[in-house]
Structures are given as structure tokens and as C-alpha cells.
N, C-alpha and C positions, 0 to 999 in steps of 0.2 A: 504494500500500500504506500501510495506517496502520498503525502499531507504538506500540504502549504503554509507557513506560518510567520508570523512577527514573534511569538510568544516566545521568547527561548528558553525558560524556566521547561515550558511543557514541552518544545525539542528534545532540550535535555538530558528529561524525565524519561521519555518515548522514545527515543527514536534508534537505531541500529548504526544509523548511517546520515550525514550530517552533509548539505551540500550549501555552501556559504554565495548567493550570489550578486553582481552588482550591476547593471545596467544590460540585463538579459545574458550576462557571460558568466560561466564556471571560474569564480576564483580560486576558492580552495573544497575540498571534501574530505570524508574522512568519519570516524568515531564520533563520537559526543564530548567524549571526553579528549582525542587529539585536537579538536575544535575547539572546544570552551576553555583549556587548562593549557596547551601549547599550540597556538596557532601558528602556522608557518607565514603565510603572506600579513606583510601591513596593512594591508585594505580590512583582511579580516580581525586587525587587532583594533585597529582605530574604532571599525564599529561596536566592536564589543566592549571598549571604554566608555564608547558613548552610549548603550543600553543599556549595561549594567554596572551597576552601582560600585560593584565590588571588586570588579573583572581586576586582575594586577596584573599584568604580562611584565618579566621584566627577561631581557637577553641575560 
């Protein structure tokens, strides 16, 4: 099943397989947790500072 979402709490929560994207293009993919705890691309770090409160990425 694909599901479409803002929610990333309930991503998170749910999902198997995690596809992060930005103006109709695949930036990054992956886990839930390679996603939300070590993301690779900056694109997908900046948004995730800017959604959640707590997000720390640090190199």
C-alpha cells in the first residue's frame, strides 16, 4: 500500500519504506528510521528541521 502524507509522526509510526520528495522528484528513500535519524541528502535535512521540532541532525 502507498499512502500519501504530511504527517511524519504517523510515516514514522507506519511505514516500511520512507520516500522523501521535493518538486515531483525522488530525493532521498529508505527506512523510517534511515530517514528520520540519519538522512543523507540536505534537502531532506532542512525539511525535517523545519517540521519537526526536535529533528537534531548533526555531521
Amino acid at each position: 500500500m502507498i499512502v500519501v502524507t504530511h504527517e511524519m509522526k504517523f510515516a514514522q509510526d507506519v511505514a516500511t519504506k520512507v520516500v522523501f520528495m521535493d518538486g515531483g522528484v525522488v530525493v532521498e528513500e529508505g527506512t523510517p528510521k534511515e530517514i528520520f535519524t540519519t538522512p543523507k541528502e540536505e534537502r531532506t535535512r532542512e525539511f525535517l528541521m523545519r517540521i519537526l521540532p526536535d529533528f537534531n541532525y548533526s555531521i
